[in-house]
KESE-293141 format. One record per residue: x, y, z of N, C-alpha, C, O in turn; chain; residue number from 1. Coordinates in steps of 0.05 Angstrom, whole numbers. Example, Ala and Ser with C-alpha at 12.3 -4.5 7.8 and 13.67 -1.06 7.14 Angstrom:
<pts>
n.X  n.Y  n.Z  ca.X  ca.Y  ca.Z  c.X  c.Y  c.Z  o.X  o.Y  o.Z  chaine  num
264  -114  156  246  -90  156  264  -66  156  285  -66  169  A  1
257  -45  142  273  -21  143  258  1  157  268  23  161  A  2
</pts>
This chain:
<pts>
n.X  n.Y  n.Z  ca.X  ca.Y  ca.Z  c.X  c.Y  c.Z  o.X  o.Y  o.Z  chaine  num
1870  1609  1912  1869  1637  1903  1897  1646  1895  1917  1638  1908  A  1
1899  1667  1868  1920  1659  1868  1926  1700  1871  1909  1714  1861  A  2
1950  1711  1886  1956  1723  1892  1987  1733  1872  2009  1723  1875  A  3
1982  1746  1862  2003  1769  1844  2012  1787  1858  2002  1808  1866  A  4
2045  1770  1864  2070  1789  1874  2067  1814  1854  2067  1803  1832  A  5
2066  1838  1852  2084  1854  1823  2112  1871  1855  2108  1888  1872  A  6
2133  1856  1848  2160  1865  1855  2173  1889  1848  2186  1896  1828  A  7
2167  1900  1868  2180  1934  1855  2212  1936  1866  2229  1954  1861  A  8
2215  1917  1878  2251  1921  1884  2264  1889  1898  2256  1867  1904  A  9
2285  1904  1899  2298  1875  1919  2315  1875  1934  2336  1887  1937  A  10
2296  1848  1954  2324  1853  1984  2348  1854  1981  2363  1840  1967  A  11
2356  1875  1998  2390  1869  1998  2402  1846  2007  2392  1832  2025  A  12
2433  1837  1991  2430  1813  1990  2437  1800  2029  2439  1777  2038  A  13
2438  1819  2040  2441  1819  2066  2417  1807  2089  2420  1795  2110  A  14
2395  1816  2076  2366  1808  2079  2353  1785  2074  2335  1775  2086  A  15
2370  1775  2046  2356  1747  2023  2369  1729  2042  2357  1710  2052  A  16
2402  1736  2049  2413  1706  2057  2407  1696  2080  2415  1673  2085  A  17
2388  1714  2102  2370  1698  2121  2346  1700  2112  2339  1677  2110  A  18
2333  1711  2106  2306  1718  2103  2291  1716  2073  2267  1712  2071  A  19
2308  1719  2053  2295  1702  2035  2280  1724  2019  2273  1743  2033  A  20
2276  1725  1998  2262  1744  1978  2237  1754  1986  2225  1738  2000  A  21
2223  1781  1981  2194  1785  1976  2175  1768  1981  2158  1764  1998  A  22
2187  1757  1956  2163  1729  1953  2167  1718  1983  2150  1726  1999  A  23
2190  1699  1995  2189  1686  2017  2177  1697  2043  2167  1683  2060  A  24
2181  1732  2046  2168  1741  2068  2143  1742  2063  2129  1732  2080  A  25
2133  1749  2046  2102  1755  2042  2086  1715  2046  2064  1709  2056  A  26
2113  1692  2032  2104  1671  2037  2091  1662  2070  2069  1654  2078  A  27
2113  1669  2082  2109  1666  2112  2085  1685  2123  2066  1674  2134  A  28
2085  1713  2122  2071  1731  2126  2039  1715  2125  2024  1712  2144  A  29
2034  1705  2096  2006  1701  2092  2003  1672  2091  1992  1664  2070  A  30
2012  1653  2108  2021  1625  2103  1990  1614  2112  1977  1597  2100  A  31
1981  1629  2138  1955  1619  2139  1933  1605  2125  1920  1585  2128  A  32
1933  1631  2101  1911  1629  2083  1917  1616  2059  1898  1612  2044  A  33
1940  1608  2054  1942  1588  2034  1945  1605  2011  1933  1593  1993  A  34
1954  1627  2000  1953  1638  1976  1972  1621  1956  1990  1610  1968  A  35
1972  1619  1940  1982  1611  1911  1991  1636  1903  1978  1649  1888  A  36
2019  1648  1915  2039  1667  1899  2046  1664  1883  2052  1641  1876  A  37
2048  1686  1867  2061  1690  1834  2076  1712  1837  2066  1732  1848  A  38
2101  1713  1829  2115  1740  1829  2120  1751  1810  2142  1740  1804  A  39
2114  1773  1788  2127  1791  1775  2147  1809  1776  2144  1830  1787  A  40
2164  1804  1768  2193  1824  1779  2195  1852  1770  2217  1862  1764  A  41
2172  1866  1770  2161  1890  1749  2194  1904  1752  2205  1909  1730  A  42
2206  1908  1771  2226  1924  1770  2246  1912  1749  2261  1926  1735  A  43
2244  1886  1746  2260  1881  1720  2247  1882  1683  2256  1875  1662  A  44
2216  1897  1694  2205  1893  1670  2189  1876  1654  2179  1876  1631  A  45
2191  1858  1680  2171  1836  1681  2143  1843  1684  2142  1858  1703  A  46
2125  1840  1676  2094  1849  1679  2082  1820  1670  2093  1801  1660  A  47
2048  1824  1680  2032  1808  1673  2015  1813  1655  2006  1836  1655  A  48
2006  1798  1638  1997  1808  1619  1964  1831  1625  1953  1848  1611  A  49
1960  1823  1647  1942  1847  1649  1928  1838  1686  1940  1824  1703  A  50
1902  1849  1688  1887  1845  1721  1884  1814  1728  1881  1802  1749  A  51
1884  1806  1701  1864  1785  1697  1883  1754  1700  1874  1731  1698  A  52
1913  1764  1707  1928  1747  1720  1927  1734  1751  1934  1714  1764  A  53
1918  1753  1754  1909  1731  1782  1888  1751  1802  1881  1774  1797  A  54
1880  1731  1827  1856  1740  1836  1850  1770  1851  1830  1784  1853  A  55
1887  1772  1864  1888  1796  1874  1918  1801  1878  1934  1784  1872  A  56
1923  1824  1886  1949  1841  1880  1956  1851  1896  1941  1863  1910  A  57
1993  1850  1902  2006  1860  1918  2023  1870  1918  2042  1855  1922  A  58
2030  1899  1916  2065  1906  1908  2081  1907  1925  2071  1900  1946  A  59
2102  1912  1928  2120  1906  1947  2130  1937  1962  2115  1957  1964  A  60
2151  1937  1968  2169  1955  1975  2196  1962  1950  2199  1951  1929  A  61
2212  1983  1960  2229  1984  1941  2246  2001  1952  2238  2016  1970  A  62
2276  2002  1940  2299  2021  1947  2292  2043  1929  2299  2065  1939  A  63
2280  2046  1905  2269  2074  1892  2251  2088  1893  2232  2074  1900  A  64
2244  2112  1891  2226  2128  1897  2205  2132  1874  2209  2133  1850  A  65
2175  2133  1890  2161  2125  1864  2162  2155  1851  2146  2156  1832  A  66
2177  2182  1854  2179  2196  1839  2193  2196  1821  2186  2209  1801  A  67
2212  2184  1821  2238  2173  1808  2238  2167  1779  2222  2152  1768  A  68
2260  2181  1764  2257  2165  1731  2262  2137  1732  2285  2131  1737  A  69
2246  2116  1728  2258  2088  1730  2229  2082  1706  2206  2088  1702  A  70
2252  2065  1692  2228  2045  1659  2206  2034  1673  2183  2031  1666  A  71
2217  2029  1694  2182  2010  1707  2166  2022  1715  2145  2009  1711  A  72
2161  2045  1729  2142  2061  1733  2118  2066  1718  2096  2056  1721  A  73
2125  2083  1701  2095  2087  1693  2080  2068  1680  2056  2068  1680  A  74
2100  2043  1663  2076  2015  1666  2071  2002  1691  2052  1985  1691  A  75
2086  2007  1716  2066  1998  1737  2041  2012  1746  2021  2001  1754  A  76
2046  2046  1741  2020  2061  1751  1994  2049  1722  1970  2044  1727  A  77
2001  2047  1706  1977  2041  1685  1971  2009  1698  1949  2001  1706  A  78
1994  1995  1697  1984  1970  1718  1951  1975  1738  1927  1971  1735  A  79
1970  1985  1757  1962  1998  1789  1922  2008  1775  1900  1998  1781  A  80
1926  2024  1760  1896  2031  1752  1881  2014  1738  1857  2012  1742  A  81
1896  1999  1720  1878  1975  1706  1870  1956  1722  1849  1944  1717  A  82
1890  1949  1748  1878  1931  1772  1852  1942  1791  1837  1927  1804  A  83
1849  1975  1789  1836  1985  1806  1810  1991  1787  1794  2005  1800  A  84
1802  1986  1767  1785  1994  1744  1774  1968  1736  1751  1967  1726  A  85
1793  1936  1742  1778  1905  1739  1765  1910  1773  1747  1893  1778  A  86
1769  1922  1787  1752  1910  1819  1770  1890  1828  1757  1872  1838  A  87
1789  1886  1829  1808  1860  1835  1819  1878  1864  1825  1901  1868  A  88
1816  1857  1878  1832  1872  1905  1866  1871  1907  1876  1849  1902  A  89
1880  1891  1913  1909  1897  1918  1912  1912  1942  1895  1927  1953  A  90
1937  1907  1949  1946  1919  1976  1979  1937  1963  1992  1935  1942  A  91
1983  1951  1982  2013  1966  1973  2026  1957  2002  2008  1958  2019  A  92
2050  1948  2012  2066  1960  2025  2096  1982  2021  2116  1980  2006  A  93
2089  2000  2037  2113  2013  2031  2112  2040  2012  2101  2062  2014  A  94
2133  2023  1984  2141  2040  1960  2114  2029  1949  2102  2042  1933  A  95
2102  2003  1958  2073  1999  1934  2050  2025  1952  2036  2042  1940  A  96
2051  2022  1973  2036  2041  1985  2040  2078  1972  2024  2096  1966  A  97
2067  2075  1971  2067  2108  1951  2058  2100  1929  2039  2115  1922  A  98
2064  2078  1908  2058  2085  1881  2035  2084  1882  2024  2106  1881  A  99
2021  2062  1883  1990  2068  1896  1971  2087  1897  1949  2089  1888  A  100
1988  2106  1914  1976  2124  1909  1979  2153  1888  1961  2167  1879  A  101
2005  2153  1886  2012  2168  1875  1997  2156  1833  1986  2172  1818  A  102
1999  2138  1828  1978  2122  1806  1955  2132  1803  1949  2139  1781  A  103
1940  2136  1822  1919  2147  1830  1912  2176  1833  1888  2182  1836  A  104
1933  2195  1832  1925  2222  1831  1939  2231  1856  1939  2256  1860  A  105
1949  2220  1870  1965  2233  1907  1997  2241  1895  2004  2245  1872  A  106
2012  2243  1920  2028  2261  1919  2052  2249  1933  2054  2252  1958  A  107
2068  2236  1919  2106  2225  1935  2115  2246  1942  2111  2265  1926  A  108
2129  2251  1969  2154  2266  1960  2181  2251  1988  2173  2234  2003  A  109
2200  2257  1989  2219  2248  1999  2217  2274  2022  2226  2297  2019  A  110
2202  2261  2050  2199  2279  2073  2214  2289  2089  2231  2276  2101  A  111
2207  2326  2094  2234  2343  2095  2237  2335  2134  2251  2349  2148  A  112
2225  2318  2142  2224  2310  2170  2245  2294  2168  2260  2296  2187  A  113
2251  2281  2154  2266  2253  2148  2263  2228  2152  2245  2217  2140  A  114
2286  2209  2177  2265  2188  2166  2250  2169  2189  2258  2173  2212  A  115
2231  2149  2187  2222  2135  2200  2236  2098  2195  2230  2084  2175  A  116
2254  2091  2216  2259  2065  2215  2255  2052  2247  2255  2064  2269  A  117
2253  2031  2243  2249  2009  2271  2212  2007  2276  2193  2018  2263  A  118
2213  1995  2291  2188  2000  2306  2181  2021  2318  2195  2036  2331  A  119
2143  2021  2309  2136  2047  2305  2108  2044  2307  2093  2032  2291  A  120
2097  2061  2338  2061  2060  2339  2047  2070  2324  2053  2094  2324  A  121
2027  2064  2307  2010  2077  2302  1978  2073  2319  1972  2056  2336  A  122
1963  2093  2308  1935  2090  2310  1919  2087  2281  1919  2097  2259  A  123
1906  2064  2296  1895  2053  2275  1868  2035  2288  1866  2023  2309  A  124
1852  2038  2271  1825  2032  2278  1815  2038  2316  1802  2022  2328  A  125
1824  2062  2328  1818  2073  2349  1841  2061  2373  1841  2071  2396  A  126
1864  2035  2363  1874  2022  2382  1905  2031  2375  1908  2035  2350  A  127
1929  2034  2390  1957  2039  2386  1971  2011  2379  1970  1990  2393  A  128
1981  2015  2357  1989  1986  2339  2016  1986  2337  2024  2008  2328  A  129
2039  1966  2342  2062  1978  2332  2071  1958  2309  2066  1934  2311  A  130
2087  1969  2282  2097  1955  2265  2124  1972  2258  2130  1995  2263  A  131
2142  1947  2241  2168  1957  2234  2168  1974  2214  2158  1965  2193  A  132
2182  2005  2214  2182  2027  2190  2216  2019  2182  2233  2009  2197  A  133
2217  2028  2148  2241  2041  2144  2234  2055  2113  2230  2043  2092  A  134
2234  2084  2116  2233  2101  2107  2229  2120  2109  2221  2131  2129  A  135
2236  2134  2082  2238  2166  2081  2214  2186  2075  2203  2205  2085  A  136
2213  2164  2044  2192  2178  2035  2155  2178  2044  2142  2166  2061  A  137
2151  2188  2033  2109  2189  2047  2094  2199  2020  2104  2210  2001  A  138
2065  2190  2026  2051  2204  2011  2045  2231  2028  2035  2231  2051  A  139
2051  2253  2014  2039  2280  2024  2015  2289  2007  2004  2311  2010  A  140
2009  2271  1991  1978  2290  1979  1961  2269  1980  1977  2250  1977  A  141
1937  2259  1983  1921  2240  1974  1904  2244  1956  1891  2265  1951  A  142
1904  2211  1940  1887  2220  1913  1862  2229  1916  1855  2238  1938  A  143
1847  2229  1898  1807  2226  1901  1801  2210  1912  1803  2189  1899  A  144
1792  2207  1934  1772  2186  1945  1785  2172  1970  1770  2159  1985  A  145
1809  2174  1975  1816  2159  1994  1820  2166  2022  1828  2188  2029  A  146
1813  2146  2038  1805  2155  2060  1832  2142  2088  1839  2119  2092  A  147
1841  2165  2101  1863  2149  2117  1847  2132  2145  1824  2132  2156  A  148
1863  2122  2148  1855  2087  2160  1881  2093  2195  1880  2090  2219  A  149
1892  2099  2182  1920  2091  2198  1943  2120  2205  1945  2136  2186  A  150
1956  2124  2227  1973  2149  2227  1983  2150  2253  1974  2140  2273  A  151
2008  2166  2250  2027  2180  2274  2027  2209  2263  2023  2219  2241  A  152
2035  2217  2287  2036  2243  2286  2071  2241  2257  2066  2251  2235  A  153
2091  2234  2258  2110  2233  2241  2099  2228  2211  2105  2241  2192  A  154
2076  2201  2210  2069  2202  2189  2037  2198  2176  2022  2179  2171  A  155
2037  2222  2174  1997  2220  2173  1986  2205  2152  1965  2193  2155  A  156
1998  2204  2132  1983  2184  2115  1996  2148  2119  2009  2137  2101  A  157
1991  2139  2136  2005  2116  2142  1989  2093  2125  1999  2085  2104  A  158
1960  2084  2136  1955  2068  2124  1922  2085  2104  1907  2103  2113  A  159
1922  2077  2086  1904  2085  2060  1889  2063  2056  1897  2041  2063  A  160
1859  2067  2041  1848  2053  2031  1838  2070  2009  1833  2093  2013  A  161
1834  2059  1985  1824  2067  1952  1798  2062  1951  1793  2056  1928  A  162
1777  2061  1965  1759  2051  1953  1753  2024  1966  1769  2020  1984  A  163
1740  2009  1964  1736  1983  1976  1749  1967  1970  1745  1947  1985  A  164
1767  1962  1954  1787  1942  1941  1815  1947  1942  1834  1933  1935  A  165
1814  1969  1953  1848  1973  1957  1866  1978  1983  1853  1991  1999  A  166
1885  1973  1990  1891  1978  2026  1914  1978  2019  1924  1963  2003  A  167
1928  1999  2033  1954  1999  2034  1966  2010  2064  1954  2023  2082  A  168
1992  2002  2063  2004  2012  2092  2038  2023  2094  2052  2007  2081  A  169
2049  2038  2101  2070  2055  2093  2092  2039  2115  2116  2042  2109  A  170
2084  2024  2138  2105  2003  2152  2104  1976  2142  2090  1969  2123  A  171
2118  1963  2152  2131  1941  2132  2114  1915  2159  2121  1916  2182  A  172
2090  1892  2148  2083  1884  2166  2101  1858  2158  2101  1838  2173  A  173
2112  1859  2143  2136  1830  2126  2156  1829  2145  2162  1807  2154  A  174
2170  1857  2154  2202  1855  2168  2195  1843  2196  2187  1856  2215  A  175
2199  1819  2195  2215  1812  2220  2237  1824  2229  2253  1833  2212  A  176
2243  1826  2265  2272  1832  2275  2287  1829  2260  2300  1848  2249  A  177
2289  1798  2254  2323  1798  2230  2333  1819  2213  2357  1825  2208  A  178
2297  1835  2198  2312  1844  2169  2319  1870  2183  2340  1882  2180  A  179
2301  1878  2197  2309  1905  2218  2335  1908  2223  2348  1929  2217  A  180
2344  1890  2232  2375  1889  2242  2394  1885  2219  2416  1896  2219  A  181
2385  1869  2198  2399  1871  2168  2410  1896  2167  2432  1905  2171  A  182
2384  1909  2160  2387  1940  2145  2400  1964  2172  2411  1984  2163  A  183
2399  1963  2194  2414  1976  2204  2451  1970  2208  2469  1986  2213  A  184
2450  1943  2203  2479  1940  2188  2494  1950  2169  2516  1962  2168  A  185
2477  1941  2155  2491  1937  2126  2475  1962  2106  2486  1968  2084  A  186
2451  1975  2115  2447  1995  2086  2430  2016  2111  2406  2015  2116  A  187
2451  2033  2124  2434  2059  2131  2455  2078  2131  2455  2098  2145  A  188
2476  2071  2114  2503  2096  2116  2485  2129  2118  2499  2149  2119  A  189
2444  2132  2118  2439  2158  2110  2423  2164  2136  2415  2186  2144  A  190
2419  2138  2146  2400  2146  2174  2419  2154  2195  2441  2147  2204  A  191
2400  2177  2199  2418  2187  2229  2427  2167  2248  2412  2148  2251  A  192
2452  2167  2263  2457  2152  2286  2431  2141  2304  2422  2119  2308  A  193
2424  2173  2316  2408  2155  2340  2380  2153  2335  2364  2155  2353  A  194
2373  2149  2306  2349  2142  2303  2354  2104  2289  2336  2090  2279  A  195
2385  2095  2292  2390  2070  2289  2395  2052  2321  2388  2031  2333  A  196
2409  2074  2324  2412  2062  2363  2387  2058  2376  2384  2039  2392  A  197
2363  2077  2369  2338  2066  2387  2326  2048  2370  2311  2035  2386  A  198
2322  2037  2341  2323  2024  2320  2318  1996  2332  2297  1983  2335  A  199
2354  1989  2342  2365  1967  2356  2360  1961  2377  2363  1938  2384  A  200
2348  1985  2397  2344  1991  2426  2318  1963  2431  2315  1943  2445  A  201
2297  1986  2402  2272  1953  2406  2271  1928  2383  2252  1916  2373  A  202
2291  1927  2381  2293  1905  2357  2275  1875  2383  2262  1856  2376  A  203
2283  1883  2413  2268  1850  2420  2233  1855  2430  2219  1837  2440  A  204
2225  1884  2422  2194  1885  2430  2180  1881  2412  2186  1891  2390  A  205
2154  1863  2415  2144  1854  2388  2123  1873  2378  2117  1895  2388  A  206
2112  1864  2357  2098  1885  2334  2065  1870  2335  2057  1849  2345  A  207
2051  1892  2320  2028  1874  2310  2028  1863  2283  2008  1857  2270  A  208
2050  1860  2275  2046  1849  2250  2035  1823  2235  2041  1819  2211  A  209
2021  1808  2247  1999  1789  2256  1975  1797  2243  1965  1792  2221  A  210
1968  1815  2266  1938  1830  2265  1937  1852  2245  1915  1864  2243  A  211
1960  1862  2226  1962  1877  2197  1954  1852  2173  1941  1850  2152  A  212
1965  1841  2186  1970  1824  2159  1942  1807  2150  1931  1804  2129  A  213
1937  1796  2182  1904  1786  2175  1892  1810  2166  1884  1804  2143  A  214
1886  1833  2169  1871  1851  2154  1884  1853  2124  1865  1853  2108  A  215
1899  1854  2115  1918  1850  2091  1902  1828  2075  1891  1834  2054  A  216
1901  1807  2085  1894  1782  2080  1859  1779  2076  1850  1761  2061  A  217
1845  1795  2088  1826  1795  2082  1818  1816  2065  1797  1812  2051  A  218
1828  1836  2062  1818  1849  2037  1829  1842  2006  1822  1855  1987  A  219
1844  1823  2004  1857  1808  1983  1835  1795  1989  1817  1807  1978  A  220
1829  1779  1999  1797  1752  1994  1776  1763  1989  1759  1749  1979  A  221
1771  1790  1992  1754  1804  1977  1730  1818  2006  1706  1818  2004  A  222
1745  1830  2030  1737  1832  2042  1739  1870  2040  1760  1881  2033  A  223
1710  1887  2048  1724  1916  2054  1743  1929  2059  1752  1929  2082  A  224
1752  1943  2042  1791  1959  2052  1786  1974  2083  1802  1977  2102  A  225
1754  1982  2080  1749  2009  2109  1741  1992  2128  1746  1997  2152  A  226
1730  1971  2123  1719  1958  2149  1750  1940  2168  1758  1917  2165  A  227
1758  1957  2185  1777  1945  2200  1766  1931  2222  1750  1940  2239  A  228
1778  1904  2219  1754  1884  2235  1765  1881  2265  1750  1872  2283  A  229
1792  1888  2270  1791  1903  2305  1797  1923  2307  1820  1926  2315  A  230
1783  1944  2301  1768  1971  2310  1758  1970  2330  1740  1955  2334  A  231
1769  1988  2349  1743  1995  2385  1723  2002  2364  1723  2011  2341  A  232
1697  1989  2394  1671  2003  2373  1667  2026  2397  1674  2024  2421  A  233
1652  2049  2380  1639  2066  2398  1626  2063  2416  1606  2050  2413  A  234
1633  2074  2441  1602  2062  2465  1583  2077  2458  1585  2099  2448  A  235
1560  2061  2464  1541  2075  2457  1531  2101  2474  1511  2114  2466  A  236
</pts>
């Protein structure tokens, strides 16, 4: 199966020289299932020629804001809809999780709370999950139709689904410790102090980013975006 990176940005080079590009985290991330990655570097203007490039779709993260004047944008949102209009399944993390939605009719903005980095619980499918955040921005509007999946009280639209074919998630289930500790080095001259000190505090407690990613992984194979397959079930 072959799985279409579209690259909305890139690691700092602080990140690459342990950890290795996009492509390499998402390699490891989904190594299980054997995907056949392809990367488009959309942020350099690279595109594919259309849905029909590969079986399903994944955007990445990014240092720009999907409100932002940047050339790649609005051919990624016409992207983003022509993938959501073939039935092809895609996932967003992150900045793909804003454009995503924001493609779709929702709402970026750069949140007046500020920001979310390190490890971070959510609720999600009735159980407390923790994965690695770093960011500012959020979706504050949601488009037509989408239904939230995932949330903290800091950030309510955490994880999204579009419809049956689409899933997205606003924490990063890619960052390992390492890159965590990257970016509190080397690129948070804007994050408050002691929201880096507790950052670092749990850089050694682990995440579910495992049990994201298998759900990740199966709605790319063509599995329901809403059906979260460890969900508590209701007692009867």
């Amino acid at each position: 199966m072959i799985l279409g990176i579209l690259q909305s940005g890139h690691v700092p080079p602080e990140v690459a020289a342990r950890d290795g590009t996009y492509t390499d985290l998402y390699g490891r991330l989904f190594a299980p299932r054997g995907f056949d990655l392809r990367t488009f570097s959309v942020v350099d203007m690279e595109f594919p020629a259309g849905p029909e490039d590969a079986d399903a779709w994944l955007v990445t993260g990014s240092r720009h804001g999907a409100y932002e004047d940047h050339a790649f944008i609005p051919p990624l949102e016409a992207l983003i809809r022509a993938i959501r209009d073939a039935g092809r399944p895609m996932v967003g993390v992150c900045f793909g999780h804003q454009i995503i939605a924001q493609a779709l009719g929702g709402r970026v903005e750069k949140f007046a709370g500020g920001w979310s980095v390190g490890r971070q619980s959510y609720q999600i499918g009735g159980r407390e999950l923790a994965l690695n955040a770093w960011h500012q921005d959020q979706v504050t509007t949601l488009p037509p139709g989408a239904t939230v999946l995932g949330r903290n009280e800091f950030t309510q639209n955490a994880v999204i689904a579009h419809g049956p074919h689409i899933l997205t998630v606003q924490p990063h289930p890619e960052f390992p410790p390492s890159v965590v500790a990257a970016l509190i080095d080397h690129r948070a001259p804007t994050v408050p102090g002691d929201l880096l000190e507790q950052a670092r505090a749990n850089l050694h407690r682990p995440t579910d980013s495992l049990l994201i990613a298998s759900w990740l992984a199966d709605v790319l194979g063509g599995a329901c975006a809403t059906d979260i397959p460890f969900a508590l079930k209701a007692s009867a």
